[in-house]
C-alpha positions in Angstrom: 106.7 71.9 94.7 107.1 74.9 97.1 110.1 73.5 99.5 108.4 75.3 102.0 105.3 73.1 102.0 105.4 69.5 102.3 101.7 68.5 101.4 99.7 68.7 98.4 98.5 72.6 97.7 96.9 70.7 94.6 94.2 68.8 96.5 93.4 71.6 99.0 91.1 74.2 98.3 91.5 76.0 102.0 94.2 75.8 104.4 92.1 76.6 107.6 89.2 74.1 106.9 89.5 71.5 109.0 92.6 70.2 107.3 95.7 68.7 109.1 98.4 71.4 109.8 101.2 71.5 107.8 104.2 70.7 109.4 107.6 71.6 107.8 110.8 69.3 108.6 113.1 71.9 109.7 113.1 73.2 113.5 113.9 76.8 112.9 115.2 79.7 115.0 116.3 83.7 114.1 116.5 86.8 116.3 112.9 88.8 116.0 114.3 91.9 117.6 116.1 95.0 115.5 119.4 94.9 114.9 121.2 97.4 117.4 121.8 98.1 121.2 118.4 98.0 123.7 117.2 96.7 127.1 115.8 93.5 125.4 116.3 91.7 122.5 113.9 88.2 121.7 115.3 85.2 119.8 112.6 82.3 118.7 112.7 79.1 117.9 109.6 77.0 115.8 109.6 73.6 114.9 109.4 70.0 115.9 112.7 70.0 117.7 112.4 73.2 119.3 112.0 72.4 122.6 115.0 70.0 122.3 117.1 72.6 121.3 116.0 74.6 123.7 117.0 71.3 126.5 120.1 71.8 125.2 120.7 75.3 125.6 119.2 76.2 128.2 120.4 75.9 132.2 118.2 76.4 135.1 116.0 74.6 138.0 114.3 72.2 135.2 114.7 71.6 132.0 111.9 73.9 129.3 110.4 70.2 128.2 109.3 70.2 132.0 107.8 73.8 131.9 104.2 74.5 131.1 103.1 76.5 128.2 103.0 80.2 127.9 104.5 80.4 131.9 108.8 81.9 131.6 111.4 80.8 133.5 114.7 82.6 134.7 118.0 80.9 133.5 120.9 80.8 131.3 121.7 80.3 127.8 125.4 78.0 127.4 127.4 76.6 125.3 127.9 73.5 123.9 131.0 73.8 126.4 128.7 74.9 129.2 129.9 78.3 129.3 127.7 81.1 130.3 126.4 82.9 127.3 123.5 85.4 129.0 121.5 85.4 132.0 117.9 85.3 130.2 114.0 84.7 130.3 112.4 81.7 128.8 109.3 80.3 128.1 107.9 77.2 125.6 104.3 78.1 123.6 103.3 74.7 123.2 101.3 73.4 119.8 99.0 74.2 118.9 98.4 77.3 120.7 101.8 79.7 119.2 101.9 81.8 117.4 103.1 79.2 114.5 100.9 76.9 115.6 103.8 74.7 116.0 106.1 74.4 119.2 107.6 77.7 120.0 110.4 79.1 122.2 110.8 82.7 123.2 114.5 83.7 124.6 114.8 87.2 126.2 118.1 88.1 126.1 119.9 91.4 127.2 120.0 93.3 124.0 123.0 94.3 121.9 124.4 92.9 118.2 126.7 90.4 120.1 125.2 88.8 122.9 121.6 88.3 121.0 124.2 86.8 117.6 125.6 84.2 120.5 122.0 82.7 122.2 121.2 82.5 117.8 124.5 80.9 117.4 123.6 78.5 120.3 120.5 77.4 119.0 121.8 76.7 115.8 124.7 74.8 117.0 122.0 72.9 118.7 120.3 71.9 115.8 117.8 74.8 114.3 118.0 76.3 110.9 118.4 79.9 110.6 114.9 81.2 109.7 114.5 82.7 106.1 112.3 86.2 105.7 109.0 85.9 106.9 109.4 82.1 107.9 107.5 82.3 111.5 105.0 83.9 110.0 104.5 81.8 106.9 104.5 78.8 109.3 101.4 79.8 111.0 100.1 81.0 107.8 100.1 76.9 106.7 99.3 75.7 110.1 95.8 77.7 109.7 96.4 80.3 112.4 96.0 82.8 109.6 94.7 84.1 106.3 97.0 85.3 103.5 95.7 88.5 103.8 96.2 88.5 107.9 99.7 87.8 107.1 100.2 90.5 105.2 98.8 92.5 107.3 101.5 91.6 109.9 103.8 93.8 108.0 101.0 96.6 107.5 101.0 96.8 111.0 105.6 97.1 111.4 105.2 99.4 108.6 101.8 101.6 109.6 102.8 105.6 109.7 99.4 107.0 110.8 96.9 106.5 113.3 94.8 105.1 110.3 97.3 103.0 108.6 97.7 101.1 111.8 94.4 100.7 112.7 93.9 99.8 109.1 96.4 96.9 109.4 94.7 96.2 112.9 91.8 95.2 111.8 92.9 93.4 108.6 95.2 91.3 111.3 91.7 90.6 113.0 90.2 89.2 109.6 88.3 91.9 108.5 88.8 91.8 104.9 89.2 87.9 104.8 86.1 87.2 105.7 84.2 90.1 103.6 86.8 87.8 100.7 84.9 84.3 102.5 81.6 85.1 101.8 81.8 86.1 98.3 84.1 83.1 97.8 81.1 81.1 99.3 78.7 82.8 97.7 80.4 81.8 94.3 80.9 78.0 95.8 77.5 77.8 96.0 76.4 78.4 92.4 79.2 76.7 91.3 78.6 73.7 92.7 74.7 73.9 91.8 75.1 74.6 88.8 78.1 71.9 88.4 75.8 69.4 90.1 73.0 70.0 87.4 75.3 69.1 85.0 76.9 66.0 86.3 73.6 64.0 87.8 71.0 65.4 85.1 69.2 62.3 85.6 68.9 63.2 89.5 66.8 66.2 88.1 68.8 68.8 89.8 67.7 72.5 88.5 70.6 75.0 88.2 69.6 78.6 89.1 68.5 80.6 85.7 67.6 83.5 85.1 67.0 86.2 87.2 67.6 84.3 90.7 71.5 83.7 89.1 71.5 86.6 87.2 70.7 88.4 90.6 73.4 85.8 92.9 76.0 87.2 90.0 75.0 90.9 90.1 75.3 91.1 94.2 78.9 89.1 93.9 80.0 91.6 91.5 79.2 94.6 93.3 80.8 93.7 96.4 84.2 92.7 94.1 83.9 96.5 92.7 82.9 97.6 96.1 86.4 96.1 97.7 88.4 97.0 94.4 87.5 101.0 95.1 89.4 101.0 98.1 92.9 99.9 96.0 93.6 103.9 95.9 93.0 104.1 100.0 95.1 101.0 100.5 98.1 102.0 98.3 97.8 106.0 100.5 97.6 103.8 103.6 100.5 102.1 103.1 102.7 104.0 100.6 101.3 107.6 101.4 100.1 110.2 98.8 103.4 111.2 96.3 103.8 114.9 96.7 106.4 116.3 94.5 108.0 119.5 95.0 109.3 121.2 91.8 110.3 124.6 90.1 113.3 126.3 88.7 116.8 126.4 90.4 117.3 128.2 93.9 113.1 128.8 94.8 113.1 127.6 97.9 112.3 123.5 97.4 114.7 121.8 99.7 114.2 124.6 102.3 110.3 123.8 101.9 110.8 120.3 102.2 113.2 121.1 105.4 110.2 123.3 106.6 107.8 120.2 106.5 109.8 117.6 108.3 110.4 120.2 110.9 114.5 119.2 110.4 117.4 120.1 108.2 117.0 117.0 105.6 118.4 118.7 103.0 121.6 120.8 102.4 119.9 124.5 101.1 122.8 126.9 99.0 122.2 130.0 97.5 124.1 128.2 94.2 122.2 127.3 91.6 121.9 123.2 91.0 122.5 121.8 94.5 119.7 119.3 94.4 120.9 116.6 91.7 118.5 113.7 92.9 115.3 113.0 94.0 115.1 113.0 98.0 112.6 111.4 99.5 110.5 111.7 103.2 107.6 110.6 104.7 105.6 112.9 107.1 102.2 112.4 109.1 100.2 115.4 108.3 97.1 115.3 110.5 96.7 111.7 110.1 97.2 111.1 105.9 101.0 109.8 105.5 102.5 112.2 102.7 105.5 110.7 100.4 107.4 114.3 100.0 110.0 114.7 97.3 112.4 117.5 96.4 113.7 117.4 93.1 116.2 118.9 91.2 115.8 121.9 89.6 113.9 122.4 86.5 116.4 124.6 83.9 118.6 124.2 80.8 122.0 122.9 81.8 125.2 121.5 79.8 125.9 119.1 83.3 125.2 115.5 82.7 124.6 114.8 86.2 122.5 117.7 86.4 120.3 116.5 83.4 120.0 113.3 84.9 118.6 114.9 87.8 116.2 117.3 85.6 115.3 114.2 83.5 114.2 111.9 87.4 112.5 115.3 87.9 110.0 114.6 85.3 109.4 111.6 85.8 108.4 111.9 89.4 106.0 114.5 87.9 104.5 111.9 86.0 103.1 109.7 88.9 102.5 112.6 91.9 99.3 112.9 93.0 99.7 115.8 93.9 102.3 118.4 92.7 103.8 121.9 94.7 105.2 124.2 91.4 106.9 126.2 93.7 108.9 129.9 92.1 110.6 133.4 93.6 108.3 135.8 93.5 111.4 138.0 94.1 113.2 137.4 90.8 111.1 137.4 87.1 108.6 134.9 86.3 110.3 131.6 84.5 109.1 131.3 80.8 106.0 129.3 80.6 105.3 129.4 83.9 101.3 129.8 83.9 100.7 127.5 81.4 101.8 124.4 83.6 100.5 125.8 86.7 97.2 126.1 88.7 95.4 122.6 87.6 94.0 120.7 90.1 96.2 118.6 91.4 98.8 121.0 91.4 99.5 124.3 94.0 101.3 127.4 93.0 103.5 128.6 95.5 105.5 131.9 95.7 108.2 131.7 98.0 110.2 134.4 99.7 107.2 136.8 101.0 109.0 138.1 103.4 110.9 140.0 100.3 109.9 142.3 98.0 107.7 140.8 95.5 108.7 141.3 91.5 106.3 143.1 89.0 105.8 139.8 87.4 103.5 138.4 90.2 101.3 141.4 90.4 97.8 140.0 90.9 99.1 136.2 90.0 97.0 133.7 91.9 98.8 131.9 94.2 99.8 130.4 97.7 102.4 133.0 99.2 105.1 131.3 101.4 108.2 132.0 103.1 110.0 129.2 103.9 113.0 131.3 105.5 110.2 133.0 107.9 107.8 129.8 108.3 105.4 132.3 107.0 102.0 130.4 104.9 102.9 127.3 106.1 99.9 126.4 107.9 97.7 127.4 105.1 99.7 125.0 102.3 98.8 122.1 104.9 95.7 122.9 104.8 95.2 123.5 100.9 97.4 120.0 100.4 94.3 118.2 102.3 91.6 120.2 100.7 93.4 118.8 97.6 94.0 115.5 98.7 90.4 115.4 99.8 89.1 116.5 96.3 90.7 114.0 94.5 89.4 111.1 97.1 93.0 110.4 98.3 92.3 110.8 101.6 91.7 107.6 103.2 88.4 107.4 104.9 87.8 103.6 105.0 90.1 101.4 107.2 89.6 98.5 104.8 91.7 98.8 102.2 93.0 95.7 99.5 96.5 96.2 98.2 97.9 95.8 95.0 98.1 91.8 94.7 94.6 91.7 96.0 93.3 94.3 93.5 94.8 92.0 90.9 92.8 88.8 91.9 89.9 90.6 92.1 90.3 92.6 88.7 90.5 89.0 87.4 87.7 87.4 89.4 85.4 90.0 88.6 86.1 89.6 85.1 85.5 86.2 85.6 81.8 87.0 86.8 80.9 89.3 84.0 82.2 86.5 81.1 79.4 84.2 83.1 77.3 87.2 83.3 77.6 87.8 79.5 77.7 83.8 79.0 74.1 83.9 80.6 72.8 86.7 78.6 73.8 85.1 75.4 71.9 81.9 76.2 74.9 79.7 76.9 75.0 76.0 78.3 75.5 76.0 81.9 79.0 74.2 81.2 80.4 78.1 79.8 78.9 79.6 82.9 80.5 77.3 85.3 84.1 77.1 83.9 84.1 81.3 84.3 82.7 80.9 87.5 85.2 78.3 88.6 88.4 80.9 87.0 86.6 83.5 89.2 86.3 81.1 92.5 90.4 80.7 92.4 91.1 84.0 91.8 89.2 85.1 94.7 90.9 81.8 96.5 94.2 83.8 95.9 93.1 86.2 98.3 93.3 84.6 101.2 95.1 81.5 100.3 92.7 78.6 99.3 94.2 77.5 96.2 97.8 76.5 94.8 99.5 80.4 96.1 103.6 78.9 95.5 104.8 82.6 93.6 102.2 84.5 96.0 103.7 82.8 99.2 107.5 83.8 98.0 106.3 87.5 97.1 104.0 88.2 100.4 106.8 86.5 103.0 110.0 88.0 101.2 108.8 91.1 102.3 109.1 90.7 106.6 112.1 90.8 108.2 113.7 87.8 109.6 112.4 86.1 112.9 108.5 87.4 112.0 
């Protein structure tokens, strides 16, 4: 059983149905704030015990087990000696209304590494646990203060590099998508449990939907699980950005294009040939669609090991771009078979160094011409990159977006629905068309979090940082 969880995921089939919250054993606290120097910095307790620890801790007018909910209090955090430890605020979210949905306790501390480490130091000492990865949120995750997919869009929302990504995660957080999962998950609880019913009280002369009314209930439950699994694509840009990978031979001008696009020096840029051994990766916000930048290593024959490594991570980025910049010198000669891997569509030929002569080879060659030593073309390869970008439906349009272990329970589920579908066609018994329907009912369940979810809790919550 999931140590995390101390009831029976087994017998549940939703954890926000009017069922009693979970309630762990362990009173846990962490530090929710960066790591580093600032004004502030927040440490939180959650748990049974947390407002005893917090007794213990904490010194001013009255003790927090006398303050009211969601109201702070000046005071100071001591130690077990009762020596001063900070002057900070305090205040006690009281169950059920926290963010956990247990007891909480919110410290605001002066920031900095040391003083924030000592209040967390006090609080264990006083009896929490330190909090593992995600733990706060997890707890109000089982508590029924959120959906699986509301949790995870808690770290959507830290991790949100556009204006679209966050509002994206935003509305996720408010339940957008869970309850677009709800209603086909009641929708397929329904015929289920019709059809389920027919079979297990025949003699109460119950009539399953047939025919075209179930054949029709299927179709519409289908189309709105390949409705939500066409937005995998904008979820994935959302929150990973579109992989632009910028390649050509040896000294064209990559790293100082990438430089060019971050609007910093990133990259070290040398007229010697080879400088770039690995792949270096950025992230930039170009009018509103996060773009995943790379600058590879140069693409020519070398005896270097290191610098065949480099060539060889080169290809493979190639191999999953969405959208590739094949950038040359049109100073120096065109490279050997250079037009026949250029110009496709989702790739843009650039000729860099236009503010220099251009070689014979380029003569009418079709291309983007650049200069990233002048800035010169720059605004128009933004430009082409979303014209591309939009071509190929990879910019994201659509603020509801699944991610990848969504897009897997619903791959499933609707394969579930077209074996029932098929099942019906073929002039099954009900009993086949309910067991596909019940495989497709969890699957969907996984969504959200309405069935046994042990692996999917330890993959979503490894993910936050500690103290969310």
């Amino acid at each position: 059983m999931h140590r995390r969880a101390e009831r029976d995921f087994k017998t549940s089939t939703s954890l926000t149905a009017g069922k009693e919250p979970f309630v762990p054993g362990d009173t846990i606290a962490a530090i929710s704030t960066p790591a580093g120097e600032g004004a502030i910095a927040l440490v939180r307790i959650s748990g049974v015990n947390a407002i005893e620890v917090a007794d213990q801790i904490f010194r001013g007018k009255e003790n927090p087990s006398r303050f009211a909910s969601h109201v702070q209090h000046f005071g100071e955090i001591v130690d077990r000696e009762g020596r001063l430890i900070d002057q900070v605020m305090l205040s006690i979210h009281r169950a059920p209304a926290s963010y956990t949905g247990e007891d909480l306790i919110e410290i605001s501390c002066h920031g900095g590494t040391l003083v924030s480490a000592h209040v967390l130091e006090a609080c264990l000492r006083a009896g929490a646990c330190a909090a593992r990865p995600g733990e706060f949120t997890e707890r109000a995750f089982l508590n029924g203060k959120m959906d699986l997919t509301q949790a995870e869009a808690v770290i959507d929302l830290i991790r949100a590099r556009t204006d679209l990504a966050l509002r994206s995660a935003t509305e996720q957080l408010e339940g957008r998508l869970g309850d677009k999962i709800r209603q086909i998950r009641d929708e397929l609880i329904s015929m289920t449990a019709h059809i389920n019913a027919s079979i297990d009280f025949p003699e109460e002369g119950i009539a399953p939907d047939e025919g075209e009314t179930l054949r029709a209930r299927l179709d519409s439950v289908c189309e709105e699980i390949s409705a939500l699994l066409a937005t995998a694509d904008q979820g994935r840009i959302l929150r990973e950005g579109v992989r632009v990978v910028i390649y050509g031979a040896t000294n064209a001008g990559k790293s100082s294009l990438l430089n060019r696009l971050l609007g910093y020096e990133r990259v070290i840029v040398s007229e010697t040939h080879g400088t770039t051994r690995d792949t270096i990766e950025e992230m930039i916000n170009l009018r509103g669609v996060p773009i995943r930048l790379l600058d590879t290593a140069g693409l020519r024959t070398s005896a270097s090991a290191l610098e065949q490594e480099g060539i060889a991570r080169t290809e493979k980025s190639l191999e999953t771009a969405d959208l590739r910049l094949h950038i040359a010198d049109r100073n120096a000669p065109q490279p050997s078979h250079f037009e026949e891997c250029a110009g496709n569509g989702s790739e843009i030929v650039l000729l860099n160094k236009s503010d220099l002569p251009e070689h014979s080879d380029w003569k009418s060659f079709d291309a983007l011409r650049i200069s990233c030593a002048a800035g010169e073309g720059l605004a128009e390869l933004e430009n082409e990159i979303l014209t591309r970008i939009t071509k190929q439906n990879l910019r994201p349009e659509s603020t509801v977006a699944i991610n990848t272990r969504h897009r897997d329970c619903l791959r499933r589920a609707l394969e579930s629905c077209n074996r029932a579908r098929a099942a019906m066609r073929d002039g099954l018994t009900a009993e086949y068309v309910a067991v596909d329907l019940d495989e497709g009912l969890r699957a969907v369940g996984e969504v959200i979090g309405a069935v046994d979810v042990e692996q999917i809790l330890d993959s979503v919550f490894g993910q936050f940082c500690i103290g969310k």
